[in-house]
C-alpha positions in Angstrom: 7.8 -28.9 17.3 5.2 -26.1 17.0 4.6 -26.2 13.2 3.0 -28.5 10.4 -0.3 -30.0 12.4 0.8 -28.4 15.9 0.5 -24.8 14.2 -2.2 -22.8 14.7 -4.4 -25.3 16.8 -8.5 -24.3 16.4 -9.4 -22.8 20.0 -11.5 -25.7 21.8 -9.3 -24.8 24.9 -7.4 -27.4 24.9 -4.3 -27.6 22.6 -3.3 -31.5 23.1 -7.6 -32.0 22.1 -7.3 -29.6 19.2 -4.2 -31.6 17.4 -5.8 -35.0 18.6 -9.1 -34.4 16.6 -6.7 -32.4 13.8 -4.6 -35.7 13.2 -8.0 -38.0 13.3 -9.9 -36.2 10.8 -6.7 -35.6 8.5 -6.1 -39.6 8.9 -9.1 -40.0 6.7 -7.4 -38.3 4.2 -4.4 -41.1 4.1 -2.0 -39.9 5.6 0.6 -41.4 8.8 1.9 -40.2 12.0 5.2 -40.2 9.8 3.9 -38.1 7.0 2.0 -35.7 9.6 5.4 -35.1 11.5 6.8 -33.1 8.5 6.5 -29.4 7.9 3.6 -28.6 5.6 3.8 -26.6 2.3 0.4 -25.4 1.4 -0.1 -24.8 -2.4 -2.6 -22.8 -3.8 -5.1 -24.4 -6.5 -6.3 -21.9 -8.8 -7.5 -24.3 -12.0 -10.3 -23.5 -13.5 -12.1 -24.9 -16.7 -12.9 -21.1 -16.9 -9.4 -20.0 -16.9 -6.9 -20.8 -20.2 -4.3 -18.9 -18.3 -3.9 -21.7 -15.8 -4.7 -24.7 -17.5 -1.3 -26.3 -16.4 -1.9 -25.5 -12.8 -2.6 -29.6 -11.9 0.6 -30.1 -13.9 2.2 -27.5 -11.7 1.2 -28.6 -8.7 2.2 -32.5 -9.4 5.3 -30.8 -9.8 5.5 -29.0 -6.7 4.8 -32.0 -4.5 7.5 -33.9 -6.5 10.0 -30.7 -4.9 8.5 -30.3 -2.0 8.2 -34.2 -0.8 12.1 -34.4 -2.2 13.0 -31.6 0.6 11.2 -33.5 3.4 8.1 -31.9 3.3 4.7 -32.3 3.2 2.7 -30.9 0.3 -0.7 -29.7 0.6 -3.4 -28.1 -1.7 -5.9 -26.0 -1.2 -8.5 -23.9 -3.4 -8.8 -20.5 -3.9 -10.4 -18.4 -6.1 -9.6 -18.2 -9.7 -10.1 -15.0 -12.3 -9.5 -14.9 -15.5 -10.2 -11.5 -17.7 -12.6 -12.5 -20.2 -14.9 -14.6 -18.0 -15.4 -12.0 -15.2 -18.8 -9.9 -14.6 -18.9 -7.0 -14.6 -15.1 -6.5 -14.4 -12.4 -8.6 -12.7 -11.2 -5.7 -10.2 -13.7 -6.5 -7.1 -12.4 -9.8 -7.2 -8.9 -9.0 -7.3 -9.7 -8.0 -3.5 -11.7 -10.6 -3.0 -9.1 -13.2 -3.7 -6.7 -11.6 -1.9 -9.2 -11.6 1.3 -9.6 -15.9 0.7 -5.8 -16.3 -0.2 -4.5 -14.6 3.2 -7.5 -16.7 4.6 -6.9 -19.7 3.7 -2.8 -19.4 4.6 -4.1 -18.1 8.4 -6.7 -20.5 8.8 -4.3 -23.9 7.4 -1.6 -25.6 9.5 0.9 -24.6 6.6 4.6 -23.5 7.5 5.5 -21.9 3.8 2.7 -21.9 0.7 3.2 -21.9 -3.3 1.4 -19.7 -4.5 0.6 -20.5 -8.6 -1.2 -18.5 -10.5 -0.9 -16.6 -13.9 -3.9 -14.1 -15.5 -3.6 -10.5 -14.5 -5.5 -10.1 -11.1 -3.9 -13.2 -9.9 -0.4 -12.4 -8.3 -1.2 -9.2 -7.2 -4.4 -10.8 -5.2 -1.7 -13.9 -3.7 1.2 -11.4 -2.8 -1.2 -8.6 -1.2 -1.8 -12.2 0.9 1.3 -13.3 1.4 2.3 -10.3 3.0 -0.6 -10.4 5.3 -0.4 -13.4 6.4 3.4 -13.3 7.3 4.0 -17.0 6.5 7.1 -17.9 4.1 5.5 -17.8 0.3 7.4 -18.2 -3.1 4.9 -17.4 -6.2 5.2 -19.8 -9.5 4.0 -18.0 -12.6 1.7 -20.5 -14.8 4.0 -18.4 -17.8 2.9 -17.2 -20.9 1.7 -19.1 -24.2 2.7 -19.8 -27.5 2.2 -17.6 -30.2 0.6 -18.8 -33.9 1.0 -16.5 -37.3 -1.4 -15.5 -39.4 -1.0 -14.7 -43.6 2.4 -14.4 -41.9 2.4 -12.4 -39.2 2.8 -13.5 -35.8 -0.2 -12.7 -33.6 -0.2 -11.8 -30.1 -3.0 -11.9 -27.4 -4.3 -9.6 -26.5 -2.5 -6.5 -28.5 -3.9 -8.3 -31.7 -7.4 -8.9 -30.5 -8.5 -5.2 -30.4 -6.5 -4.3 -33.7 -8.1 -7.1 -35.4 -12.0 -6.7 -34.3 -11.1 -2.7 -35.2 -10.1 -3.8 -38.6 -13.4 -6.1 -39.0 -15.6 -3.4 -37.4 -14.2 -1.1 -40.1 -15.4 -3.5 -42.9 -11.4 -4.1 -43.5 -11.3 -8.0 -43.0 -14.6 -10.1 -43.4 -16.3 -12.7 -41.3 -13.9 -15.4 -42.6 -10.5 -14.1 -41.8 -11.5 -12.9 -38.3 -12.7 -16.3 -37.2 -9.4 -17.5 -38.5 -7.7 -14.8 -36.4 -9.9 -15.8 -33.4 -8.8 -19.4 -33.9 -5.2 -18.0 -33.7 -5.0 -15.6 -31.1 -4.5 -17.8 -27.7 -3.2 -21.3 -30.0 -1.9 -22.5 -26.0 -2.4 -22.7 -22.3 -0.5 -19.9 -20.6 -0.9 -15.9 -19.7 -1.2 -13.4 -22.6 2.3 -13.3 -24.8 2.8 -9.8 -24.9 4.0 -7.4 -22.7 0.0 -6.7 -20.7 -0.5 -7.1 -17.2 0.2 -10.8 -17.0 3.5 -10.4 -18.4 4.5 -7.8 -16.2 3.6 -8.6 -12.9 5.0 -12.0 -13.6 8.4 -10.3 -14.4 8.1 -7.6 -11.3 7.5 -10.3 -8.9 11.0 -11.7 -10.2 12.2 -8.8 -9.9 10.9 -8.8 -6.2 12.7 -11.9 -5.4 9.9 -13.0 -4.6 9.4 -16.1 -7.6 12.7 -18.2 -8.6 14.7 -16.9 -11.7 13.5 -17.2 -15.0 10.0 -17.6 -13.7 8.5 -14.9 -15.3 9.3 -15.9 -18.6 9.5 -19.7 -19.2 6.3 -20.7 -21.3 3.6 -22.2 -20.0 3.2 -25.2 -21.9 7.9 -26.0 -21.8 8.9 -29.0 -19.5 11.2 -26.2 -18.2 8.9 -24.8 -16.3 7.8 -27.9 -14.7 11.3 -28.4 -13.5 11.3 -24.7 -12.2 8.4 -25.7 -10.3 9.8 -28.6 -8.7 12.9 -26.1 -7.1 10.3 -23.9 -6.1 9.0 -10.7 3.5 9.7 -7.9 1.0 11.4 -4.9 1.4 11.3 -1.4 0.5 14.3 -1.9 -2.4 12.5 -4.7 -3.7 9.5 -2.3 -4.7 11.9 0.2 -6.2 13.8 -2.6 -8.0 9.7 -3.9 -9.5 9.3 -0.4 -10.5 12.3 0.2 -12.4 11.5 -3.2 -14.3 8.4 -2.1 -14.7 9.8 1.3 -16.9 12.1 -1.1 -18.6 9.9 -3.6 -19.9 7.2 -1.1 -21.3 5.2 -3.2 -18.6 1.4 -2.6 -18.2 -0.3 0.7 -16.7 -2.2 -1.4 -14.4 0.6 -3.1 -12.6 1.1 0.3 -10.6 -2.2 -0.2 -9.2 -1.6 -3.8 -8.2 2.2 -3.0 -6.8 0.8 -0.2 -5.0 -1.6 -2.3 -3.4 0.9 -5.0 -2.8 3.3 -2.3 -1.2 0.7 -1.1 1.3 0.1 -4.6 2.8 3.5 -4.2 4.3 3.5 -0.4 4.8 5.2 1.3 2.0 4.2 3.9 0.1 4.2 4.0 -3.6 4.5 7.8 -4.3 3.4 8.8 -7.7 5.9 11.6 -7.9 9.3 9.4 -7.5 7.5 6.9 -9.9 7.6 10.0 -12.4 11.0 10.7 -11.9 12.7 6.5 -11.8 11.0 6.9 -15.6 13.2 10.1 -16.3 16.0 7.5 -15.4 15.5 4.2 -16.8 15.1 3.4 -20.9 12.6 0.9 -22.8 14.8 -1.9 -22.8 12.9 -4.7 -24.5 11.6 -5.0 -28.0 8.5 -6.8 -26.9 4.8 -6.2 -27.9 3.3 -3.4 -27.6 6.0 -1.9 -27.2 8.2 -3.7 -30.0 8.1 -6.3 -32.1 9.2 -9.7 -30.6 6.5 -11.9 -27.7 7.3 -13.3 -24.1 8.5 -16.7 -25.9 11.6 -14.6 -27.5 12.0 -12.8 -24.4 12.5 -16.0 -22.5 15.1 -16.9 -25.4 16.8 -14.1 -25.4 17.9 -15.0 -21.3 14.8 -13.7 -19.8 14.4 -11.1 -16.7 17.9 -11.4 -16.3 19.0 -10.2 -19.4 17.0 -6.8 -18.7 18.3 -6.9 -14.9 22.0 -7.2 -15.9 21.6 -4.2 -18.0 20.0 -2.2 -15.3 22.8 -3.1 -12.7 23.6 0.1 -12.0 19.9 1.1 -11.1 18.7 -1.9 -9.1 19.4 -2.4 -5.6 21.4 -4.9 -6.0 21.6 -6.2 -2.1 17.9 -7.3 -2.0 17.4 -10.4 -1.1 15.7 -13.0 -2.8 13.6 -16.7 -2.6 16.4 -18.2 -3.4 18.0 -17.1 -0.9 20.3 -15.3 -3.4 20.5 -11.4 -3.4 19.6 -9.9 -6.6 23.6 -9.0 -7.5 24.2 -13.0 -7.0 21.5 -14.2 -9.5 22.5 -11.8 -12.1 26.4 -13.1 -11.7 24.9 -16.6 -11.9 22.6 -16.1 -14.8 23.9 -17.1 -18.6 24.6 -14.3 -21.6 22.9 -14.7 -25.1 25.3 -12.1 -27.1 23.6 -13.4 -30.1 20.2 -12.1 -28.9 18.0 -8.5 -29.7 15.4 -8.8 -27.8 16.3 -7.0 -24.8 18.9 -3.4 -25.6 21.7 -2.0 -24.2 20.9 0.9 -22.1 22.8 2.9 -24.4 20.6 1.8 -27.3 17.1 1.5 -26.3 13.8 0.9 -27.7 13.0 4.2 -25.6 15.1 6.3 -24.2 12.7 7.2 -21.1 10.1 4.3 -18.8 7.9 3.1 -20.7 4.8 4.5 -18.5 4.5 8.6 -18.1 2.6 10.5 -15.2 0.6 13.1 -16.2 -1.1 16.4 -14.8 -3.6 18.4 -15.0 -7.2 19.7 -14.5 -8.6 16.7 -15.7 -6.6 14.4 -13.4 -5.4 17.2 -10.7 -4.1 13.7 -8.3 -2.6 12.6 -11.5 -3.2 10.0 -14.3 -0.4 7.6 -16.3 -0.3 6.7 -19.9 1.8 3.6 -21.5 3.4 6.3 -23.6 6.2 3.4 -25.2 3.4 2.1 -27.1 1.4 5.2 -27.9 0.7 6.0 -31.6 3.0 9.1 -32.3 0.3 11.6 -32.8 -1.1 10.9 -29.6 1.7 12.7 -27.8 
């Protein structure tokens, strides 16, 4: 056996020593010769009490041994760094980078022979697949999944679309001190990633499209007992970028997941090229009617069949042999996956929410390399 505590032995130049002292220190930890035989599945820990997007994380994880331990394995976690939007200064960017830098070091450095990898809030996933596909070990990523949504006066409020139309509504003198306190109160009512369609959301749902998180991942809500059963069951290729991509148009996903997927993609030497991005969007319609693009949130999405529902209707411009961590190819979860007829969340690709991707590329001499706007959800008089 050369993996679990006999994998990558520190150098004191003498491998028997090295896995002696391993298994004595670990001992204090609990664990027997019996438990230390197994192959290890390192999970990432990325709780913070500074990040609401993974408050469930310690539920997730209790979940994740229960699977892993099941399968013969041997779970264990490790911290890493943990970002979240709002609580990051001067900008949560740098640390994207940084996190990838401690993920991939952490998964070199640690006897593990696969890892978890949870997380949720925007810089997250990019920062633990960028990792994962340095580090070359066997990874599968578990969303923390979106939140809840709460109404307000009767209108159902969605972070973080309706945080900047609400403080531009008080800062105009159109709502007063009282109602946007109420609105604060409102905006983020449960653990979990933002519920509309931002950077969260649509990493979440490219990294299923990936194959590189189990089905329905992206979408299951943070705080449903479904997704602590997901996380119990819990190398990319060249297709599988194209296939994130053309989800990416479809979903009227964020702006800022091309920058993370073309980050992701360089780790393991593909190009993202800026020009076939431009013309996949000529190709592939606004499928869901999701916020900001729509109308409906990431709980109705996940209703409505979730990723799947969008995949099946882009069939015909997925690569449909990529493989995936379930060790299904894409064509053989989207046969398995159920059909909501009843649903209207996600269109027909002859009747879409709009009829080009949801992100455009655009020239000129203020961006000569090129610049892309979220054109689905553009005001009309913008364009």
């Amino acid at each position: 056996m050369t993996g679990g505590m006999r994998r990558g032995l520190t150098s004191y130049g003498d491998a028997q020593f090295s896995l002696f002292l391993r298994k004595a220190f670990i001992k204090a930890m609990g664990y027997s010769d019996d438990a230390l035989e197994r192959p290890i599945v390192g999970i990432t820990n990325t709780y913070s009490e500074f990040n609401p997007c993974h408050a469930t994380v310690p539920q997730l994880i209790a979940a994740v041994k229960r699977g892993v331990m099941l399968a013969g394995g041997l779970p264990m976690e490790f911290p890493t760094i943990s970002i979240h939007e709002s609580f990051a200064y001067p900008t949560s960017m740098y640390l994207r980078n940084l996190m990838a830098l401690d993920t991939e070091e952490m998964i070199r450095a640690q006897p593990v022979d696969a890892v978890v990898l949870i997380g949720g809030c925007d810089k997250t996933i990019p920062a633990q697949l960028m990792a994962a596909a340095s580090a070359n070990v066997p990874s599968i990523v578990l969303p923390t999944g979106p939140m809840l949504t709460r109404t307000h006066r009767g209108e159902r409020l969605g972070a973080c679309t309706d945080c900047r139309r609400y403080w531009a509504k008080f800062r105009a003198g159109e709502v007063d001190q009282h109602e946007i306190d109420a609105v604060n109160a409102r905006l983020a009512p449960t653990a979990g990633t933002c519920m509309v369609m931002g950077t969260a959301s649509t990493i979440a749902c490219m990294t299923e499209a990936m194959g590189m998180s189990l089905p329905g991942s992206a979408t299951i809500p943070a705080v449903h007992a479904e997704r602590l059963r997901l996380a119990e069951a819990s190398g990319v290729s060249p297709k599988a970028f194209t296939n994130a991509l053309t989800v990416l148009h479809a979903i009227g996903g964020s702006t800022n997941a091309l920058i993370h997927v073309t980050a992701i993609a360089a780790r393991r030497g593909v190009r993202i090229d800026l020009n076939s991005f431009d013309a996949l969007g000529r190709k592939v319609p606004v499928l869901v009617d999701l916020k900001p693009s729509g109308q409906h949130y990431m709980e109705h999405l996940h209703d409505a069949g979730g990723l799947n529902a969008v995949l099946r209707e882009l069939r015909s411009l997925l690569h449909l042999d990529a493989s995936t961590v379930s060790g299904q190819t894409l064509e053989e979860v989207i046969a398995a996956s159920e059909i909501n007829p009843a649903q209207q969340v996600v269109r027909s690709v002859a009747n879409p929410i709009f009829p080009s991707g949801g992100i455009a590329v655009l020239r000129g001499n203020l961006a000569p390399g090129g610049a892309v706007i979220k054109h689905s959800s553009a005001t009309a008089s913008l364009l």
